[in-house]
N, C-alpha and C positions, 0 to 999 in steps of 0.2 A: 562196308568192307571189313572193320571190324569184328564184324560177328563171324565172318568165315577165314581170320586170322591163324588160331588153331588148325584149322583145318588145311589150310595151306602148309604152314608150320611142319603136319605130321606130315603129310604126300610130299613135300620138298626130301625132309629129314629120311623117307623112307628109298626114295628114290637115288638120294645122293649114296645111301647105305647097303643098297643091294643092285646086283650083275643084271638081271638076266628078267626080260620082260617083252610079252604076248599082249600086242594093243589088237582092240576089236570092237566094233559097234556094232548096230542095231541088222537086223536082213534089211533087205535092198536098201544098202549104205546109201545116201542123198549127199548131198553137196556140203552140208555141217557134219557128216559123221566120216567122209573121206576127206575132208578140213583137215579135222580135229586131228583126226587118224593120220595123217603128212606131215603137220606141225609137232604133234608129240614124238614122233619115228626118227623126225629131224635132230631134235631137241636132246631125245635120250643118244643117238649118235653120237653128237657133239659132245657126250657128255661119257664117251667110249663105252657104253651099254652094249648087254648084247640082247638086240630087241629085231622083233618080228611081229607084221602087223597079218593078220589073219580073221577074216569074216567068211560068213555063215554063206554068202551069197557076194556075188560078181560085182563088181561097181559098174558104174553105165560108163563105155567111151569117153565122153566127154568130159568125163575125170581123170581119163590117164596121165595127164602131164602133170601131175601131182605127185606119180609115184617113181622118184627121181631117183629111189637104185633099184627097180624092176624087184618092190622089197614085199607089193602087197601081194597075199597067198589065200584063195579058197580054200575051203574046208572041203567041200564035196570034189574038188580037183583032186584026189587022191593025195590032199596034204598028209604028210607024215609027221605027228605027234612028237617032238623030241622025244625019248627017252628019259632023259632027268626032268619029268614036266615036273616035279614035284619042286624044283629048287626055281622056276617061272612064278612070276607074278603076272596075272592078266590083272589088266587098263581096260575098262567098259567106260567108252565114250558113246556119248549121246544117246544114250536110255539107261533109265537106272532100273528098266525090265530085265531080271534075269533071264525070263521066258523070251524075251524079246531080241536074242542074239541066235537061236537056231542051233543048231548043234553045238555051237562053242562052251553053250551048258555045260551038258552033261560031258564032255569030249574034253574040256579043258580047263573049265574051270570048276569042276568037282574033284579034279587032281591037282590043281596048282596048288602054289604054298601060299598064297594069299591074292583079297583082288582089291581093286582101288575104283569106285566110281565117278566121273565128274561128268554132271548133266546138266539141261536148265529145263527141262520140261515138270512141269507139276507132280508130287507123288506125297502120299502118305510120310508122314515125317521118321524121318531117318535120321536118327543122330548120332553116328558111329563115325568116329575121325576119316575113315577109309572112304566115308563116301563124302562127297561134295555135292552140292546139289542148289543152286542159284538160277532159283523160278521166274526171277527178275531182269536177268540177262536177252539178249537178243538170241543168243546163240550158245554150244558147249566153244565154242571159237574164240568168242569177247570172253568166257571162263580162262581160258587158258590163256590168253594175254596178259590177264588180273596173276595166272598162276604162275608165269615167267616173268613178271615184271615183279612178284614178292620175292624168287630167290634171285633178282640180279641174272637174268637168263638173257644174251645177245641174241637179240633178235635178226638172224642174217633172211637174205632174200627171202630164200626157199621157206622158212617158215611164216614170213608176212605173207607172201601168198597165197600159202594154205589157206591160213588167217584169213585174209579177206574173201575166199572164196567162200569160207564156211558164213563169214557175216554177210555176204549181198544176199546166198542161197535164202538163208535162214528169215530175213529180214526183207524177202523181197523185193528186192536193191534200195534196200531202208524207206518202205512203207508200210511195214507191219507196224501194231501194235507195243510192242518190245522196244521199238526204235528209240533210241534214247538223244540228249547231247554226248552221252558218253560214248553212245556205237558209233556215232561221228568222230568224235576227238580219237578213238583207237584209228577207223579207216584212217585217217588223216595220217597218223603216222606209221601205221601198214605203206599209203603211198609213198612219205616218204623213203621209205626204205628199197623202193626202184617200180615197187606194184604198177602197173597199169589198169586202170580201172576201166575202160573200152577192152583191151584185151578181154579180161575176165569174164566181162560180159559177154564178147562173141563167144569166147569157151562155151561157157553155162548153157548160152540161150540161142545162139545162132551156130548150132554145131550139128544139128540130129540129119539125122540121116533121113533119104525120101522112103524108106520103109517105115520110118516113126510119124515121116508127114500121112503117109498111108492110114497108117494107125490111129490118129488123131482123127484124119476124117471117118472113121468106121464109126470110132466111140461116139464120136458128136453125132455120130446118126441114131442111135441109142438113149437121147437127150429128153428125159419126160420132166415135164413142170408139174409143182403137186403145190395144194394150200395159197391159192389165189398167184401162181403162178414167182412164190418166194424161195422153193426148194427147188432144185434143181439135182437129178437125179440121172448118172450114165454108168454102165455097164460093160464091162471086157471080159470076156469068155476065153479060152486058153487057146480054139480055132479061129479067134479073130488073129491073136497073136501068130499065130501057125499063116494064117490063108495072107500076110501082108507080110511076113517075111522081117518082121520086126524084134525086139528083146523085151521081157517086161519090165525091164528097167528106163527103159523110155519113154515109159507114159506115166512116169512121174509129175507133170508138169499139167497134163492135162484136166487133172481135177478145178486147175485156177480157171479155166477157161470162162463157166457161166459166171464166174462172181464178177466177169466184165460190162456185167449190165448190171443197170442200176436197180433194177426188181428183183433180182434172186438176192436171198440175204443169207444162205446156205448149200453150199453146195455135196453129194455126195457120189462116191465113184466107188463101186463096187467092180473088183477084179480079180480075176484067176492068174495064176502065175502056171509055167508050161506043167506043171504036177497035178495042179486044178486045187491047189491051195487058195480060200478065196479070204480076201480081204477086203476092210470097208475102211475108207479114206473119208476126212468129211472139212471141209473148211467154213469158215462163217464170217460174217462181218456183225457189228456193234456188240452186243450183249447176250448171243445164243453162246451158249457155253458146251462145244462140243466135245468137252473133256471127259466131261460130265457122263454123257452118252457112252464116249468109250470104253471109259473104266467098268462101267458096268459089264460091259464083255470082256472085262481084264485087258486092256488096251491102254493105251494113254494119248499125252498130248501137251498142247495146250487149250485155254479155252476156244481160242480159233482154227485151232489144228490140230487134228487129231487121229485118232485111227486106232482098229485093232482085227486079229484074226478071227475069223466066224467058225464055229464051230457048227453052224448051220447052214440048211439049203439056200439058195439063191433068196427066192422067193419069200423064203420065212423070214431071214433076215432083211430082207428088203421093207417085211411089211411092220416087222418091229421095231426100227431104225426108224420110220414113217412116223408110226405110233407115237414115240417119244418125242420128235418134234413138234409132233399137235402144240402141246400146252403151251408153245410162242407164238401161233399164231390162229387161234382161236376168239 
């Protein structure tokens, strides 16, 4: 914790010093980046800020009760850019990819007065006070408990719950990798503070709608084994999304599906969003490092989690995503 003392230090000091603040995460926000995004919104509230949370892309449903004063705002909704964006500081939670927030780029934070980023996912080293970046963490969720509990920040309901929401998502309901004694000893006192931990999880996990049960079973119809039956590879087209009546924010979840068996040790989910913007998701178990993979297509991650946007066809990307898994199991 010492190492990112300073770093805390200047984001507190900067925070405590300046009005007017635009929080924003990654496209299709997930359950750590509309976490992070509720507990920080809370936070600088309480702290009579005048802040505004606004992303590139829609959050799925079953985050709504997160967003306790009707505060978060799309970009492609015909949001309206303040005027003074120049005296805004944008907050990049949970990607420290500029490319990786969608129009918020160029739109907002190429005019703001300054940006601040706190992440845990892996990236090239960064050592500029503004950004925070703890690769070690479970989540940007456990970041920002470390970040509220160095300025002395009361932690009321509404932001434990964030909190825990961003830690179970992130964490798998604390079976990931990441998992620590210390992402326990935070839940622990997230619950103290009224959390229900069965709530959260029917939220998260037992919430979708029968258009996403729909969807679920299209994709898994899509399910090709590759490399003695260790990769596990499925597919979403922007008509499957269309023909079930479904959102592409709801097949979030579906990439976990084949790592339920004990033979696949990689899993990847290639998907179109309703534009036909296609993206490649990939998760892993032991030592395949699909960080690795990503980056290479300017993407990120962690090593078991990862992803990026394809700037190629189905197919070609399909077969070079393939290619680069060879070398694990050959």
């Amino acid at each position: 914790m010492e190492l990112y003392n300073n770093k805390f230090r200047y984001i507190t000091d900067y925070i405590l010093n300046n009005d007017n603040f635009i929080i924003t995460a990654h496209e299709t926000p997930d359950g750590d980046a509309i976490g992070s995004e509720s507990a920080m919104y809370s936070a600088l509230k309480s702290l009579g800020k005048n802040v505004k949370v606004v992303n590139a892309d829609s959050m799925a449903e079953r985050y709504t009760f997160l967003d306790y004063d009707n505060s978060f705002q799309v970009l492609q909704n015909n949001y309206t850019i303040p005027k003074d964006i120049e005296k805004y500081t944008l907050i990049i939670l949970d990607t420290n990819d500029i490319y990786n927030i969608g129009g918020i780029n160029e739109k907002i934070l190429s005019k703001a007065k300054h940006h601040i980023i706190i992440d845990h996912h892996e990236s090239f080293e960064k050592t500029t006070d503004n950004i925070l970046i703890m690769s070690n963490a479970s989540s940007t969720c456990e970041i920002l408990y470390d970040l509220f509990d160095f300025f002395s920040f009361e932690i009321d309901f509404n932001v434990a719950q964030a909190l825990f929401v961003g830690i179970v998502y992130d964490t798998g309901s604390f079976i990931y990798p990441k998992t620590t004694a210390k992402t326990f000893r935070i839940a622990y006192k997230l619950v103290s503070k009224g959390v229900l931990p069965n709530d959260i999880y029917s939220r998260i996990y037992e919430s979708n709608s029968v258009s996403a049960l729909k969807l679920q079973a299209k994709v898994s119809s899509t399910l090709k084994l590759y490399y003695d039956q260790h990769v596990a590879v499925q597919i979403m087209l922007k008509e499957t999304i269309k023909e079930c009546g479904a959102l592409y924010e709801e097949a979030d979840a579906i990439i976990n599906t084949p790592l339920k068996s004990k033979t696949i040790k990689v899993s990847v989910f290639f998907k179109e969003n309703s534009e036909g913007v296609l993206r490649c998701s990939m998760r892993s178990k032991g030592s395949i490092d699909v960080a690795a993979i990503a980056q290479i297509f300017n993407g990120g991650g962690h090593r078991t989690a990862a992803g990026f946007k394809s700037r190629y066809p189905l197919e070609e990307i399909k077969e070079k995503v393939l290619k680069m898994l060879e070398v694990y199991f050959n």
